[in-house]
MDTraj code that builds the backbone (N, CA, C; nanometers):
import mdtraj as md
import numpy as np

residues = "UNK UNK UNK UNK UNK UNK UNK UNK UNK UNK UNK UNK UNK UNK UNK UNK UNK UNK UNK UNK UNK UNK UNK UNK UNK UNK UNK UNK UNK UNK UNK UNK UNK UNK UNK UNK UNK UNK UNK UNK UNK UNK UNK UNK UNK UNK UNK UNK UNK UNK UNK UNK UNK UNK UNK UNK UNK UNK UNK UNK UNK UNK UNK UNK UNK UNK UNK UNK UNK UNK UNK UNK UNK UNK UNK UNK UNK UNK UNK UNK UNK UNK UNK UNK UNK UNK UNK UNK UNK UNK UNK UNK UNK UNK UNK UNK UNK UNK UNK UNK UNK UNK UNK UNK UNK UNK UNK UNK UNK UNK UNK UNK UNK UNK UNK UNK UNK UNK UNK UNK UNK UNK UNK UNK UNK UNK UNK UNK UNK UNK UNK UNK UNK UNK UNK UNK UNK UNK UNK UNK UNK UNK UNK UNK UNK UNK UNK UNK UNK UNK UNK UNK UNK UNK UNK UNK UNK UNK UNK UNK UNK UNK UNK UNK UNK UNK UNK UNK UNK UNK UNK UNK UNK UNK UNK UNK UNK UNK UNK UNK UNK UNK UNK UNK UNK UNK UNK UNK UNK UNK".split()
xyz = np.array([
    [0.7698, 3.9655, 0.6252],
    [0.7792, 3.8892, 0.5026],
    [0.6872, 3.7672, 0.5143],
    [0.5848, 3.7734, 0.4404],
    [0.5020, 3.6137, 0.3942],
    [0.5672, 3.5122, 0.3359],
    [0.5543, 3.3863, 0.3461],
    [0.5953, 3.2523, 0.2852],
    [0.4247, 3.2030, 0.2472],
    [0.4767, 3.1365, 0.1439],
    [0.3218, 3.0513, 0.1232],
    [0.3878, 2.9251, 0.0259],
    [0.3525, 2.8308, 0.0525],
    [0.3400, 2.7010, 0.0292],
    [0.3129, 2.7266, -0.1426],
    [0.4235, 2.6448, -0.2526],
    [0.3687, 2.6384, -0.3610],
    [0.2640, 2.4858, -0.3736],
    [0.1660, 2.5128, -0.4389],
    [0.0832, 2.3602, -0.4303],
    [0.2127, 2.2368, -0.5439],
    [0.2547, 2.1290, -0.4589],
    [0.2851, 2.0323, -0.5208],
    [0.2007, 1.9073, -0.5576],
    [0.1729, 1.8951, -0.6293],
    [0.0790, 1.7209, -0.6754],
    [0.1697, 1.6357, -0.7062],
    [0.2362, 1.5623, -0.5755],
    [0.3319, 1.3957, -0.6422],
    [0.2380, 1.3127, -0.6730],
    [0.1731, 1.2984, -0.6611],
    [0.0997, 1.1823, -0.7029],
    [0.0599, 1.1947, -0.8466],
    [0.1303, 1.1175, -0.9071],
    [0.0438, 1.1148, -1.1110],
    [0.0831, 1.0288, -1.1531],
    [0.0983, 0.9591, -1.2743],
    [0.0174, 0.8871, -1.3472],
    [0.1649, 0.8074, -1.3062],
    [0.3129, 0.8749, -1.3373],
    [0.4844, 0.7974, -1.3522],
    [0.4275, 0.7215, -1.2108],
    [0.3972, 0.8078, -1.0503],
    [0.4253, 0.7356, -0.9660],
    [0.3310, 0.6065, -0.9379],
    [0.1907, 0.6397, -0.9675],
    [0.0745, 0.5176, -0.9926],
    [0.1256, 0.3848, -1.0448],
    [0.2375, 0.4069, -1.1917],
    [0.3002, 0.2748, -1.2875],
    [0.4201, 0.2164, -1.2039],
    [0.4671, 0.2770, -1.0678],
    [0.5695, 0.2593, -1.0498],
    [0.5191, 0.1732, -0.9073],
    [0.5308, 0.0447, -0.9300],
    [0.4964, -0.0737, -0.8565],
    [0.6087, -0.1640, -0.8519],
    [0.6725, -0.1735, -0.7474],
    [0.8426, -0.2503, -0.7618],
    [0.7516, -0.4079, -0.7223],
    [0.8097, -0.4721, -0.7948],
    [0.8556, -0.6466, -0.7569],
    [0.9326, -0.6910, -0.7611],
    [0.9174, -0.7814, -0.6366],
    [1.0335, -0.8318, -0.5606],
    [0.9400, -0.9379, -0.5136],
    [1.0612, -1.0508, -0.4415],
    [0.9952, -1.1726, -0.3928],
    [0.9118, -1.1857, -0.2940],
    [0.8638, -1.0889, -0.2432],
    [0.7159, -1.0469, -0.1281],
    [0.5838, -1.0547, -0.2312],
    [0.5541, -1.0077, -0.3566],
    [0.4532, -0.9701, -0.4111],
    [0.4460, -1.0351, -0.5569],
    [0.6087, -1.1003, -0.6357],
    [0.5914, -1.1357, -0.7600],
    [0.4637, -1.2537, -0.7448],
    [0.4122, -1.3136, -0.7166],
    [0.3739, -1.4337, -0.7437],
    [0.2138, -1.3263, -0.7457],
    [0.2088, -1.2478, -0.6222],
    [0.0545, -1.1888, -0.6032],
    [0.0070, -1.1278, -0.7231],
    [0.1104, -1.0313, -0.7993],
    [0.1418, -0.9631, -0.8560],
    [0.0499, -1.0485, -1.0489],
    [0.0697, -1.1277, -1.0481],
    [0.1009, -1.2611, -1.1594],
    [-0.0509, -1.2898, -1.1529],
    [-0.1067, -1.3405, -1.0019],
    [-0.2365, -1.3632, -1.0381],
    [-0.3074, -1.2604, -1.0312],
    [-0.3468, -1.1241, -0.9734],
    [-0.4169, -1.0325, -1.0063],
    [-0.3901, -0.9665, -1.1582],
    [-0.2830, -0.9865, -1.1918],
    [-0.3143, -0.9353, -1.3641],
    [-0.3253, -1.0607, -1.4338],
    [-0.3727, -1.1908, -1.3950],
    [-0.4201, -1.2860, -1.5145],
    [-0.5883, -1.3482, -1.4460],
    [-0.5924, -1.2981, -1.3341],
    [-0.7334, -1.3490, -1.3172],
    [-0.8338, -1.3095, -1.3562],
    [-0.9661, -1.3586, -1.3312],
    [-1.0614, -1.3532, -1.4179],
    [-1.2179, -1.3345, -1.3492],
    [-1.1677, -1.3802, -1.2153],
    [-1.3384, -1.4031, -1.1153],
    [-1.2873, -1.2701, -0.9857],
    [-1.3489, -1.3567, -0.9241],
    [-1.3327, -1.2647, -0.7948],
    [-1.1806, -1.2923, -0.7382],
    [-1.1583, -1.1843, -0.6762],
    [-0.9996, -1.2551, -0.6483],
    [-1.0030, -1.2198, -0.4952],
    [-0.9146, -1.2518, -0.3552],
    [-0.9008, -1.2071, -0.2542],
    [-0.7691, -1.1985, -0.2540],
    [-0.7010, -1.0351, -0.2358],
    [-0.5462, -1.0049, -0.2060],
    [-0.5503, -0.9606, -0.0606],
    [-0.4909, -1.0480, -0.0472],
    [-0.4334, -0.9844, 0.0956],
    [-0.2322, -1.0189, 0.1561],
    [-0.2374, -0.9570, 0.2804],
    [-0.1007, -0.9244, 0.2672],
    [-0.0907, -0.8448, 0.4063],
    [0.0316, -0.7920, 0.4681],
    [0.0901, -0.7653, 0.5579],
    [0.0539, -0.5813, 0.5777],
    [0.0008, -0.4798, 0.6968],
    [-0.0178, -0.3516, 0.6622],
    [0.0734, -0.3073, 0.5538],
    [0.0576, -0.1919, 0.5143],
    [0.1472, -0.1162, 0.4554],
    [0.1943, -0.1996, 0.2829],
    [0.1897, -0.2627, 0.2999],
    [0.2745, -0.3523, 0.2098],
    [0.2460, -0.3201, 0.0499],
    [0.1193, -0.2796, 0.0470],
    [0.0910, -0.1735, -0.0845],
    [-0.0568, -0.2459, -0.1504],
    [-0.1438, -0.3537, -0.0935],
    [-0.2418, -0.3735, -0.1637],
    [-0.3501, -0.2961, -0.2077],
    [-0.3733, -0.1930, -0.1590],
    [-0.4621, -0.0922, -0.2200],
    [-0.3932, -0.0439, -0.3436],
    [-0.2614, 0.0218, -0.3168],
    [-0.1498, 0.0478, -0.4658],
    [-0.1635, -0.0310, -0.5648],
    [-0.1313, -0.1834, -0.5542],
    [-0.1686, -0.2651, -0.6554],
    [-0.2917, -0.2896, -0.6675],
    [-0.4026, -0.2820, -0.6221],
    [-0.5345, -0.3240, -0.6794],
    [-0.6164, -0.2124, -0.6973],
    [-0.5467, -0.0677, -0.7184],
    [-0.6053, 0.0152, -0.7924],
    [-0.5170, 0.0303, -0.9122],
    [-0.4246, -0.0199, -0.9315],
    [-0.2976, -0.0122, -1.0574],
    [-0.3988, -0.1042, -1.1522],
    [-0.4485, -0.2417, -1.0980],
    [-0.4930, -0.3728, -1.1861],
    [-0.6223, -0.3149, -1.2285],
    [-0.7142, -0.2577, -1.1121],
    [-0.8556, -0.2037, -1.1252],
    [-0.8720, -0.1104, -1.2631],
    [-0.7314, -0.0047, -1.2988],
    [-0.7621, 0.1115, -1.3953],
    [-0.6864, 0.0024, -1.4911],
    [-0.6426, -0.0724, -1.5039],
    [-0.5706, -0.1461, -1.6079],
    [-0.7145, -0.2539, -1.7025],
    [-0.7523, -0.2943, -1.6232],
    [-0.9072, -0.3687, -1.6050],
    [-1.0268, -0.3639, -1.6364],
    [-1.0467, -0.2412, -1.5365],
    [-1.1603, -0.2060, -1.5028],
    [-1.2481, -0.2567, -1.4071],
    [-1.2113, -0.3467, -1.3493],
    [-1.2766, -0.4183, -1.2427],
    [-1.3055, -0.3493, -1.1160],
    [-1.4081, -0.3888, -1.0320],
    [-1.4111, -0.3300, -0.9120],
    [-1.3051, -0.3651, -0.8093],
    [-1.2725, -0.2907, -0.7076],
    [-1.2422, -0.3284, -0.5811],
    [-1.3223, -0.3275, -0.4652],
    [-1.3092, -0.3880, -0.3498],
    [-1.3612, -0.3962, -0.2144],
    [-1.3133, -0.3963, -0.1302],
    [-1.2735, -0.3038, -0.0413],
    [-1.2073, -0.2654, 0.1167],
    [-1.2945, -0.3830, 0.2123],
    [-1.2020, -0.4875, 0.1876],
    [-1.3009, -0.5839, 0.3010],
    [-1.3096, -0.5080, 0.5103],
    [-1.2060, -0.4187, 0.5242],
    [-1.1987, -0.3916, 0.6500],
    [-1.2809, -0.2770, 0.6410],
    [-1.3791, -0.2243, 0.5395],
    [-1.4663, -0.0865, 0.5473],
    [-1.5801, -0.1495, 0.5191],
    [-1.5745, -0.2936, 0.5370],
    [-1.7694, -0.3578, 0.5213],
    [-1.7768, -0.3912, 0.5981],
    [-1.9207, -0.3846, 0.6396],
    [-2.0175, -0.4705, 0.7106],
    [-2.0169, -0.6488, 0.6682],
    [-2.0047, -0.7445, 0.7599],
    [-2.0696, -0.8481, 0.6918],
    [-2.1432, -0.8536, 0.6216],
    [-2.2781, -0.7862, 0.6354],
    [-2.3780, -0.8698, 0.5616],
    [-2.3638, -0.7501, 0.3918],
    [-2.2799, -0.6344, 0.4265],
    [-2.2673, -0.6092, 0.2552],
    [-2.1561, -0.6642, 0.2414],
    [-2.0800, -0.7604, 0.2499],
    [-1.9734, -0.7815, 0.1988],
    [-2.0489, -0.9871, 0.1052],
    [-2.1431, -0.9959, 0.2224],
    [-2.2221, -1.1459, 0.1588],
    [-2.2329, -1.0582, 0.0335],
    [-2.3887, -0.9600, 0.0860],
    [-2.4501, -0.9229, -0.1041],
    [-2.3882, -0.8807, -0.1887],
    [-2.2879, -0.8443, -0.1313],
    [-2.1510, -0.8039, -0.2576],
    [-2.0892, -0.9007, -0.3497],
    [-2.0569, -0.9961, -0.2418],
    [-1.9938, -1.1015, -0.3144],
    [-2.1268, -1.1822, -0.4282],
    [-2.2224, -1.2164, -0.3073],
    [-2.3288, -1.2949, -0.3686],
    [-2.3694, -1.2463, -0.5495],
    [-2.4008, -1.0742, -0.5877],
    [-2.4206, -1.0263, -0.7069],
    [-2.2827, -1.0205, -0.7816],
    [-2.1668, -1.0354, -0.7221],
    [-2.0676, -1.0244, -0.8403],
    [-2.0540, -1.1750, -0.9013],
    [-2.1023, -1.2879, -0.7670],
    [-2.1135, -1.4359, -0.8354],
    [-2.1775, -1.4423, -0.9570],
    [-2.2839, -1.3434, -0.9347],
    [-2.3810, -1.3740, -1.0254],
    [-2.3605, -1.2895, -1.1585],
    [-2.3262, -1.2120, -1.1500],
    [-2.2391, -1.1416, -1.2384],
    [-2.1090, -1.1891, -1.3390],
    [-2.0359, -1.2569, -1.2930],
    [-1.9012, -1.2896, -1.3035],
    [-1.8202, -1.1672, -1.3545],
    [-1.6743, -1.2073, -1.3951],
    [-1.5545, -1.1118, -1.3938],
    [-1.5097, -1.0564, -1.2730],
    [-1.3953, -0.9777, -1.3246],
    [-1.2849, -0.9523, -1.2272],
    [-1.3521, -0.8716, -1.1289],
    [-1.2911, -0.9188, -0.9586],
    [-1.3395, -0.8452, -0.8744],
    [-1.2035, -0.8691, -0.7875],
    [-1.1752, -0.7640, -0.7029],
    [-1.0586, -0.7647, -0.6433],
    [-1.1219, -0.7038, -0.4747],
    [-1.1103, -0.8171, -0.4001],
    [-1.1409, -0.7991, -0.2525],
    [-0.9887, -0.7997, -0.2034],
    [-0.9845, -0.7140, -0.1072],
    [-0.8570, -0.6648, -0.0443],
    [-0.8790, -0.6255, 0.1426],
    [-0.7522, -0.7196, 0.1621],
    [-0.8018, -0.7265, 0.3566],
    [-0.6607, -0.7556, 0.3837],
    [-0.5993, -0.7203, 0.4843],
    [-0.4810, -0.7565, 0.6061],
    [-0.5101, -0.8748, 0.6328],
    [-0.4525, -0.9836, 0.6665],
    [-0.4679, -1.1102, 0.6888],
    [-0.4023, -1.1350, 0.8639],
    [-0.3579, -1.2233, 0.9325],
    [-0.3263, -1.2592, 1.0496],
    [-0.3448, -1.3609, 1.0189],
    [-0.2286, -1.4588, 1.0486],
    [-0.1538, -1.5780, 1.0080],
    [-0.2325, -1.7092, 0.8900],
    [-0.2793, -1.7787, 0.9852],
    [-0.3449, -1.8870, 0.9318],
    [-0.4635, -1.8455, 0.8679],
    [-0.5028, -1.7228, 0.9645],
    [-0.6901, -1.6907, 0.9844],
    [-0.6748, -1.5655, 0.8504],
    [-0.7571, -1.5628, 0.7238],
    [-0.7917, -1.4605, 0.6565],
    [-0.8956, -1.3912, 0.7386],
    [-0.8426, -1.2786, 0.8116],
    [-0.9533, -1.1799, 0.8354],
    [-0.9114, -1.0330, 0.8300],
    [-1.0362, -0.9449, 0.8723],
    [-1.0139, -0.8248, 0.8475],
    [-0.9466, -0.7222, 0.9371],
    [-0.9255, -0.7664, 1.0179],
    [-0.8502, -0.6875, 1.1506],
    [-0.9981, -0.6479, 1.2704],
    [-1.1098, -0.7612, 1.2121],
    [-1.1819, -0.8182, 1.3342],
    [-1.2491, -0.9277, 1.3091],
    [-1.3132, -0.9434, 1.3885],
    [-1.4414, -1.0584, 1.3530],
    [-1.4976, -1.0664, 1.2457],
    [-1.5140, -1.2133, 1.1970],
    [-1.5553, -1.2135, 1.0468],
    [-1.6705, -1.3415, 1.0763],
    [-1.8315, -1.3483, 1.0403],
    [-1.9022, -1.4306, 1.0687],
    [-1.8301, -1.5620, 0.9493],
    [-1.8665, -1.6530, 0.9916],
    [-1.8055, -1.7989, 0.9151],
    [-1.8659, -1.7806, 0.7946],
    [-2.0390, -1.7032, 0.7364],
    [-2.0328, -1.6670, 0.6232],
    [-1.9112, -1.5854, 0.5039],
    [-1.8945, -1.5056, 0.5662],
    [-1.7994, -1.4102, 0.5008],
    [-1.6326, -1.4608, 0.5043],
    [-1.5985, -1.5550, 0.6195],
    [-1.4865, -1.5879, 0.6103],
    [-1.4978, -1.7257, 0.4870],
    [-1.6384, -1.7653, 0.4886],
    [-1.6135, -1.9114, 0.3746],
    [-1.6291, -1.8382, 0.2237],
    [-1.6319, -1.7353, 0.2332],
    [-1.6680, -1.6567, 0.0694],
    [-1.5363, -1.5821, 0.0561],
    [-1.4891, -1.5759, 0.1393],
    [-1.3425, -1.4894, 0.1348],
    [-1.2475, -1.5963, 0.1109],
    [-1.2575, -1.7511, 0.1599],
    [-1.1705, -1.8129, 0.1367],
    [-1.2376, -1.9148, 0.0353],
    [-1.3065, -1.8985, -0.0390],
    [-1.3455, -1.9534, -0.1698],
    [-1.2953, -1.9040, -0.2979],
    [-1.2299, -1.8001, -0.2842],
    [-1.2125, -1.7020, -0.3829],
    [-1.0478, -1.7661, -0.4385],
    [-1.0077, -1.7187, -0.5547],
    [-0.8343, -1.7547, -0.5752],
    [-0.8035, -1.6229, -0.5038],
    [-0.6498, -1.6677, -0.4223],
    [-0.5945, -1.5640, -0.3053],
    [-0.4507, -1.5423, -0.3739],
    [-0.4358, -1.3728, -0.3563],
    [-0.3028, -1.3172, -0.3930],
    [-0.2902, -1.2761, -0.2712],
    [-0.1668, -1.3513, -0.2536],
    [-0.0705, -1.3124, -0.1140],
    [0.0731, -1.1739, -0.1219],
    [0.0356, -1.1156, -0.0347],
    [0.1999, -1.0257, -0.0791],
    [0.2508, -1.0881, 0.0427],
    [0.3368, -1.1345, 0.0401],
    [0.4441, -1.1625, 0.1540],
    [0.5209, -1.0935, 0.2512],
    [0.5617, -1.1332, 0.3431],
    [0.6288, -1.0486, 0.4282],
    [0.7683, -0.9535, 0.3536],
    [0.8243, -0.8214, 0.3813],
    [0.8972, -0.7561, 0.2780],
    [1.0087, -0.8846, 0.3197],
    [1.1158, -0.8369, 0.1839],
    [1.2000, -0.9186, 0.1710],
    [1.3361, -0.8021, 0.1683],
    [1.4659, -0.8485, 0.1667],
    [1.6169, -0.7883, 0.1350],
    [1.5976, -0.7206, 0.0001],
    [1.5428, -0.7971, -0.0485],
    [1.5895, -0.6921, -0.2103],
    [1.5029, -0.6158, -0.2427],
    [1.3699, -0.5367, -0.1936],
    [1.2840, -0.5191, -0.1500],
    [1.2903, -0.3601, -0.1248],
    [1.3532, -0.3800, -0.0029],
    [1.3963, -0.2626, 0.1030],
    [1.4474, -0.1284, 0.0480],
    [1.5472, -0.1495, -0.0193],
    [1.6262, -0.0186, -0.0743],
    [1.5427, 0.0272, -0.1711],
    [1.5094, -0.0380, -0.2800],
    [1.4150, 0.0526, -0.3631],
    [1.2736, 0.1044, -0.3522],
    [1.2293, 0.0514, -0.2300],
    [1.0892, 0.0351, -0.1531],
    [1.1133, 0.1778, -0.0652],
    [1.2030, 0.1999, 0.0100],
    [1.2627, 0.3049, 0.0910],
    [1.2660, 0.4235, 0.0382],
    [1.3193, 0.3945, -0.1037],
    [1.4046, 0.5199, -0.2093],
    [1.2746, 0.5682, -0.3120],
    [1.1466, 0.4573, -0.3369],
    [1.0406, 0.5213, -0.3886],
    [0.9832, 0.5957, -0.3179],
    [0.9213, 0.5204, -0.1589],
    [0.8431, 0.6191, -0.0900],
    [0.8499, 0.7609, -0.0675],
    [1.0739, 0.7763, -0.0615],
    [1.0809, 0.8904, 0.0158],
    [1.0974, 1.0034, -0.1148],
    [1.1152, 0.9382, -0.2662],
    [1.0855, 0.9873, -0.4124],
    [0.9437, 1.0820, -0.4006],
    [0.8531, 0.9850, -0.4016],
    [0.7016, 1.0414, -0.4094],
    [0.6608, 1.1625, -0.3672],
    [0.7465, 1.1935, -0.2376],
    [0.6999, 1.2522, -0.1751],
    [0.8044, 1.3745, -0.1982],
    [0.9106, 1.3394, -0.3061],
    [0.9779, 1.4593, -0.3070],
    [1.1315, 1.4904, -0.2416],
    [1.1332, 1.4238, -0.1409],
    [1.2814, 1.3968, -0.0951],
    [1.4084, 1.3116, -0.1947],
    [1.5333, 1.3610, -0.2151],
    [1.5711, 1.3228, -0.2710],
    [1.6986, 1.2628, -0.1912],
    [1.7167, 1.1866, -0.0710],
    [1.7956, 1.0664, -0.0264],
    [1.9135, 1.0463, -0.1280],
    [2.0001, 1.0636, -0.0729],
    [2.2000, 0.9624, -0.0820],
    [2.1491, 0.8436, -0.0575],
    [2.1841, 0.7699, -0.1628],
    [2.2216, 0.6364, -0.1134],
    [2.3074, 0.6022, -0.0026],
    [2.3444, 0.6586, 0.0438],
    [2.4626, 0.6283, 0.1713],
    [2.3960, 0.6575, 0.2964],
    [2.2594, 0.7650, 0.3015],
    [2.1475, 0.7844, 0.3849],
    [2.0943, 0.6531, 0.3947],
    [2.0331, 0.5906, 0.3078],
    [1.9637, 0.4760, 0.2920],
    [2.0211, 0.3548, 0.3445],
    [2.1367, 0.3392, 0.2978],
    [2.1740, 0.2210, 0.3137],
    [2.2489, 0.2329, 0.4501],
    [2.2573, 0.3269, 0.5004],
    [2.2571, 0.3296, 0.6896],
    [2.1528, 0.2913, 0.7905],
    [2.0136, 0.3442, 0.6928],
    [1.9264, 0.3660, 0.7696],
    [1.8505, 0.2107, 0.7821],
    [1.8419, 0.1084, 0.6453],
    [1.8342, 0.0039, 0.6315],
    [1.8940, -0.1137, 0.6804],
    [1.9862, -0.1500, 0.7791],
    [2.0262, -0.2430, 0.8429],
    [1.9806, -0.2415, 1.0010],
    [1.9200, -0.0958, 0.9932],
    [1.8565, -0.0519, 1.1618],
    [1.7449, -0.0605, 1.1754],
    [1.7024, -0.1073, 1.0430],
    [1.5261, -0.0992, 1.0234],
    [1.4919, -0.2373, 1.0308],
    [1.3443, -0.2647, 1.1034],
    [1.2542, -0.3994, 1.0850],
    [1.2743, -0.4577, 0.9507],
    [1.2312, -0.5111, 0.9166],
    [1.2101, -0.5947, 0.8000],
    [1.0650, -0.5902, 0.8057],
    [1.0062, -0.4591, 0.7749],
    [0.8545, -0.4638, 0.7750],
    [0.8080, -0.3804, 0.6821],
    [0.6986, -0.3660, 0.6412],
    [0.6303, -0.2422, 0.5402],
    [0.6308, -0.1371, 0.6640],
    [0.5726, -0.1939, 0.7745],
    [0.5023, -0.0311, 0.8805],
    [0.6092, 0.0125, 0.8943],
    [0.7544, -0.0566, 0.9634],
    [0.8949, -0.0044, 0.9048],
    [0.9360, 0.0942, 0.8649],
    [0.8817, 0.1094, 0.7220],
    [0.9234, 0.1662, 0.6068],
    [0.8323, 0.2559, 0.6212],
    [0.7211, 0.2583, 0.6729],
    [0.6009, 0.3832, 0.6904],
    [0.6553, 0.4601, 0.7761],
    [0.7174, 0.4050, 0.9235],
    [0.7180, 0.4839, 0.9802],
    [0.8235, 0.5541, 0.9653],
    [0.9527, 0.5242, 0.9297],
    [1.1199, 0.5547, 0.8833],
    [1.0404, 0.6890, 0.7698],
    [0.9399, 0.6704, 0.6923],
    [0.9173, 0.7890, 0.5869],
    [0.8351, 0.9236, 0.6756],
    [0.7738, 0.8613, 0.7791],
    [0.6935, 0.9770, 0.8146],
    [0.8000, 1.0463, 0.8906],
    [0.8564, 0.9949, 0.9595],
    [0.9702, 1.0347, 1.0442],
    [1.0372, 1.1538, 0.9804],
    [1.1063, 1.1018, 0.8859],
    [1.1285, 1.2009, 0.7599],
    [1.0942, 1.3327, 0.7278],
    [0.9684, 1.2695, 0.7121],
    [0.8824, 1.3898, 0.6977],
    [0.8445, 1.5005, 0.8216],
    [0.8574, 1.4253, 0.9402],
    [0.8215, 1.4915, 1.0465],
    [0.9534, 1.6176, 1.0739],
    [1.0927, 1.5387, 0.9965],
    [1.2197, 1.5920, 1.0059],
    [1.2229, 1.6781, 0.9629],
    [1.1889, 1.7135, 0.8390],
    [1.1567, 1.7964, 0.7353],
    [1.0454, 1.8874, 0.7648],
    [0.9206, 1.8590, 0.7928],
    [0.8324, 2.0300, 0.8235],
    [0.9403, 2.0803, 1.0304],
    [0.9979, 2.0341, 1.0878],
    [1.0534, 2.0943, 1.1475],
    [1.2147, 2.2023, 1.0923],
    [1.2523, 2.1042, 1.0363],
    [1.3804, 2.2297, 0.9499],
    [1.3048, 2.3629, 0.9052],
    [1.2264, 2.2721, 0.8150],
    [1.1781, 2.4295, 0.7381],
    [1.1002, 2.5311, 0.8568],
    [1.0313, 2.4909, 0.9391],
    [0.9508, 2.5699, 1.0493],
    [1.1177, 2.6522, 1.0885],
    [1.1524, 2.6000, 1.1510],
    [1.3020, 2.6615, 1.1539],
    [1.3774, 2.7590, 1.1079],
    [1.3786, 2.6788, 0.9942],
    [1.4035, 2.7778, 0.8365],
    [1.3840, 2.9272, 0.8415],
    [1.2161, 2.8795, 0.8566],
    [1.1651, 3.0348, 0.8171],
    [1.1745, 3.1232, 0.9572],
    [1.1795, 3.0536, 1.0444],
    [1.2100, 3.1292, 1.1709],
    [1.3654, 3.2127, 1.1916],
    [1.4467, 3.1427, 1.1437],
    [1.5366, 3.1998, 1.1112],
    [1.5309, 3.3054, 1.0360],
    [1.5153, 3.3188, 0.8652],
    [1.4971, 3.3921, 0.8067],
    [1.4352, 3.5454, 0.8628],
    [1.3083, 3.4931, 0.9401],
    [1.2390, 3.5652, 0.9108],
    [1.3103, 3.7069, 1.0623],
    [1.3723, 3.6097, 1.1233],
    [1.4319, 3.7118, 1.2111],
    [1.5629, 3.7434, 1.1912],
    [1.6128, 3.7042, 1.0593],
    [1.7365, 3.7713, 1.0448],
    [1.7313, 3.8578, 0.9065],
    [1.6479, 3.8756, 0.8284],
    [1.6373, 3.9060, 0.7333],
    [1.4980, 4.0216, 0.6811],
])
top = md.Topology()
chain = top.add_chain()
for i, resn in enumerate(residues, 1):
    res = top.add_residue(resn, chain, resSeq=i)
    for name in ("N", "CA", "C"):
        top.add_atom(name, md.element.get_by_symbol(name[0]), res)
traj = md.Trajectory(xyz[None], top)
């Protein structure tokens, strides 16, 4: 007996609109949909800034920029022609504490153009945060979680986005082993 995978597409347009705020991101949230120049979001891994600054980008139309997939010197001429340009531009990078950088070395050019810009911060996750942050990811993807799953699994968990990444892959890792299982079963009893 064959099994074959039906093709699922979670990803569309409901889960794209579905951007929770909470007190980690309301404030970030506020200035990327009222700004006007270049903007710099940054924020904690995982935490969803690519999610939101492709939500604002198709809302917009503005560009984005993966500051951790440039080079310095295209991230100067980048910036330098959108100066010259004006309108919305949305630069997006992981930060480490005090220091805005990219998860390396940043020449003092690129760090004084990165911190010239108005900055949307997402904050570290927060309590109120967690449960519906938990209950979308593991949505998206199709799992449909008890609240009584969740709210076990949430007092054992970091208080982090990677947290929450890794608690979903886990999941997932849980899940293609059942079914491997599954069909192993089946397929030798049936």
């Amino acid at each position: 007996m064959n099994f074959s995978q039906i093709p699922l597409n979670l990803w569309n347009e409901s889960y794209e609109n579905e951007w929770i705020i909470g007190q980690s991101n309301e404030l970030a949230t506020e200035v990327l949909l009222n700004a006007s120049e270049q903007i710099f979001l940054c924020g904690p891994r995982f935490c969803g800034k690519k999610h939101i600054g492709l939500k604002i980008s198709k809302q917009s139309g503005c560009k984005i920029f993966l500051v951790n997939l440039m080079s310095d010197a295209k991230i100067i001429a980048e910036y330098d022609a959108q100066k010259a340009i004006g309108g919305k531009v949305i630069w997006i990078a992981d930060y480490i504490t005090n220091v805005y950088q990219t998860g390396r070395s940043v020449s003092k050019d690129v760090a004084s153009r990165l911190n010239s810009m108005q900055r949307a911060e997402i904050f570290e996750l927060t309590e109120d945060m967690l449960f519906p942050l938990l209950n979308q990811r593991l949505a998206s993807l199709g799992f449909v979680v008890r609240n009584e799953i969740i709210n076990y699994c949430i007092p054992r968990m970091q208080l982090t986005y990677e947290a929450v990444e890794k608690s979903v892959a886990y999941i997932k890792k849980m899940n293609r082993v059942s079914l491997k299982d599954f069909k192993e079963f089946f397929e030798h009893n049936f």
